[in-house]
C-alpha positions in Angstrom: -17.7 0.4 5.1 -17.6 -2.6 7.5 -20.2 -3.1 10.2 -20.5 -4.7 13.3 -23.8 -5.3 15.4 -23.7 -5.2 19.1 -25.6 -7.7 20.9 -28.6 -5.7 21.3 -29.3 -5.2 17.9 -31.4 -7.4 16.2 -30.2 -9.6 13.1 -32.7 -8.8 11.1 -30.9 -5.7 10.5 -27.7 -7.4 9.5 -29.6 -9.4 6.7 -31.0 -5.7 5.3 -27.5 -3.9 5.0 -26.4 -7.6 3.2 -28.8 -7.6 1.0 -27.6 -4.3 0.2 -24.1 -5.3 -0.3 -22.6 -4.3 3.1 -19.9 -6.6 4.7 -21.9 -7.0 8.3 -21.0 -9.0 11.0 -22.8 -9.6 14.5 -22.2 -10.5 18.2 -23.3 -14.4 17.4 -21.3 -14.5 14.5 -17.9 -13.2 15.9 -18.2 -15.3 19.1 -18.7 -12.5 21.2 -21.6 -12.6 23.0 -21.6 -11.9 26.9 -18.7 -9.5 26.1 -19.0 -6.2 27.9 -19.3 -2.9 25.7 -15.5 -2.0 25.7 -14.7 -5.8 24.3 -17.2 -5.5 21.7 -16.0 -1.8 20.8 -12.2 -3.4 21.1 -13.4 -6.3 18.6 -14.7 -3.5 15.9 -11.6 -1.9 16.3 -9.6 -5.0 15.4 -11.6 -5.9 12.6 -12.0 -2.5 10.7 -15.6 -2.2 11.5 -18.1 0.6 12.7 -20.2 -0.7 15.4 -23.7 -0.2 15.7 -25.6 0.3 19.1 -28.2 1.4 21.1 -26.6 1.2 24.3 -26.1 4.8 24.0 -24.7 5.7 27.4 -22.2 3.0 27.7 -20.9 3.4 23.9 -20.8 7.7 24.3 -18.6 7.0 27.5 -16.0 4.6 25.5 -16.2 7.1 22.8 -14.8 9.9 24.9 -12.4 7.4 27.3 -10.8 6.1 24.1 -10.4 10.0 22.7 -9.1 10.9 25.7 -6.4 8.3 25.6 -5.7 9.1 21.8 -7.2 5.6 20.3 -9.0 5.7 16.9 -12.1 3.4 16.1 -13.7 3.5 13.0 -16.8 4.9 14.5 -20.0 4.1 16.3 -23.6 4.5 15.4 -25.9 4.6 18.0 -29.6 4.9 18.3 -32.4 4.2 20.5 -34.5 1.3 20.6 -36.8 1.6 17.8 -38.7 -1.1 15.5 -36.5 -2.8 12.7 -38.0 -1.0 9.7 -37.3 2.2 11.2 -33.6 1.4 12.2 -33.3 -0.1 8.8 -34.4 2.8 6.7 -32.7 5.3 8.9 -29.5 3.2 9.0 -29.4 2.8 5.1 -30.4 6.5 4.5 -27.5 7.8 7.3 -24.9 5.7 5.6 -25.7 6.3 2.1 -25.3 10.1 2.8 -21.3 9.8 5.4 -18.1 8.8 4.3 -15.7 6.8 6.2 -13.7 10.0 7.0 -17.2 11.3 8.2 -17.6 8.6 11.0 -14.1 7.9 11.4 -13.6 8.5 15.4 -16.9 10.3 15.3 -20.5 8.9 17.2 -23.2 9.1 14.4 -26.7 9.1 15.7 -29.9 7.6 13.9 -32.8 10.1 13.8 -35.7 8.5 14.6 
């Protein structure tokens, strides 16, 4: 599984899946910040990855536009704002426990 971190997730949390052995890559690191949601979901796409948000209304609306249109992504995570250690912990437990086919054009949510 590849990642990608929106621009509202915090690096930090890019370092943790790495040191885990995750191929992540963020919004600074692509190039892409000040792109709106559907460039940065368009950028994932392109690159194989599974974004991670937690710009919840604006990904769930993509999610359903690009169903509706038939275009696959590789999936979204989404969460609300919550401190690092608690994304991190969730993050790692959610993806240890789904398989690509599980996210695969799916929205995944992080329980708190």
């Amino acid at each position: 599984m590849k990642f990608y971190l929106d621009e509202d997730v915090h690096e930090d949390i890019a370092l943790a899946l790495r040191l885990r052995g995750y191929d992540v890559r963020t919004t600074r690191e692509a190039g892409n910040k000040g792109l709106t949601d559907a460039e940065q979901l368009r950028y994932a796409i392109s690159e194989g990855r599974i974004i991670i948000s937690f710009n919840a209304a604006d990904f769930y609306k993509l999610h359903s536009e690009l169903l509706k249109k038939g275009i696959e992504h590789n999936g979204i995570i989404l969460s609300k704002q919550l401190p690092i250690g608690k994304v991190i912990k969730s993050l790692l437990k959610l993806i240890s426990d789904i398989k690509d086919q599980d996210i695969r054009n799916n929205i995944l949510w992080l329980n708190e």
